[in-house]
C-alpha positions as CSV (number, residue, x, y, z in Angstrom):
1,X,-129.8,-195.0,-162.5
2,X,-128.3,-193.8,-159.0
3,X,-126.3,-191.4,-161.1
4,X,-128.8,-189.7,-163.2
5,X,-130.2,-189.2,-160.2
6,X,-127.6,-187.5,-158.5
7,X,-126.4,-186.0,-161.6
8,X,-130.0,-184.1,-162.2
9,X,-129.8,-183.3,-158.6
10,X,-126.4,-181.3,-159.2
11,X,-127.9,-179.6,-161.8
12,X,-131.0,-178.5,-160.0
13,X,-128.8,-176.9,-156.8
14,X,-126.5,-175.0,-159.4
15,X,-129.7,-173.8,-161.4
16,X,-130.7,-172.8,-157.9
17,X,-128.1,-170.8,-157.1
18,X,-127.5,-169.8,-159.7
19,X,-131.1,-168.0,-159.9
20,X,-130.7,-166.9,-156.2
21,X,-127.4,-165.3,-157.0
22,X,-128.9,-163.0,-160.4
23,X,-132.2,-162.4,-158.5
24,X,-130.1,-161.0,-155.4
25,X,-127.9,-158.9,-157.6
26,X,-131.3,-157.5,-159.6
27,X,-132.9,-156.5,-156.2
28,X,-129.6,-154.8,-155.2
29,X,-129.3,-153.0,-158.4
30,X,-132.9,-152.2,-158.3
31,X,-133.5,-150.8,-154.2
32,X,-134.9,-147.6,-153.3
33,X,-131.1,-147.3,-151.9
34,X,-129.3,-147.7,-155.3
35,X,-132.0,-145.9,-157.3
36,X,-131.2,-143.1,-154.8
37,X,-127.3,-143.1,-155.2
38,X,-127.4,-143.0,-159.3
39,X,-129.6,-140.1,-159.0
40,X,-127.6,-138.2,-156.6
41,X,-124.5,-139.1,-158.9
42,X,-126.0,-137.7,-162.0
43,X,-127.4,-134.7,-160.1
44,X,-123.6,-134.1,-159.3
45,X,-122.1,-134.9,-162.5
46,X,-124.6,-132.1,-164.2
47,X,-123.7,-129.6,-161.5
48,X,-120.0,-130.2,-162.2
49,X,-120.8,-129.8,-166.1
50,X,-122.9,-126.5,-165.6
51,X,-120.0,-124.9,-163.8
52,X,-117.7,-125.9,-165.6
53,X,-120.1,-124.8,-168.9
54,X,-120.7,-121.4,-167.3
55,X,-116.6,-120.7,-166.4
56,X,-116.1,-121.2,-170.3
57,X,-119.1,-119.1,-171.3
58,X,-117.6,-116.3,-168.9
59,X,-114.0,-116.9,-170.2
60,X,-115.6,-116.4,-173.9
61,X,-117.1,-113.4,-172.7
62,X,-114.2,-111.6,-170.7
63,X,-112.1,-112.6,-174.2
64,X,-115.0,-110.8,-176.2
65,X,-115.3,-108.0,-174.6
66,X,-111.1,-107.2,-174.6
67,X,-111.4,-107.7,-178.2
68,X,-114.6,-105.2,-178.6
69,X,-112.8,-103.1,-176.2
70,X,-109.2,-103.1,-178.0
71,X,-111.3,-102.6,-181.8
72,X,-113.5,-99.5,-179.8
73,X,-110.4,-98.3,-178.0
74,X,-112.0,-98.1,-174.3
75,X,-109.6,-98.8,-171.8
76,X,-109.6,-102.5,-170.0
């Protein structure tokens, strides 16, 4: 009897913390804070992949335009 009772108890506090421990990780995941921080991240990532789109778009067109250049015969 004494040891159901103290066994259910042990389950109860690990339940507990268990709960505590997800629910604190959810609100951390979930602040004004974090939501801030992903959103400045991606904002960064797409700057870094528009400039780095836009050098290859210009390299394409410097390459382009020596070829249309060399076929016309203009001078570079």
């Amino acid at each position: 009897m004494m040891f159901g009772r103290v066994f259910w108890f042990a389950v109860g506090a690990g339940v507990t913390i268990y709960v505590v421990v997800k629910a604190r990780d959810y609100i951390d995941k979930h602040s004004p804070e974090a939501l801030v921080e992903r959103v400045q991240t991606s904002v960064v990532e797409a700057g870094d992949a528009t400039k780095a789109f836009v050098a290859r778009v210009r390299a394409a067109q410097a390459e382009r335009e020596a070829e249309l250049r060399s076929t016309i015969g203009l001078p570079q």
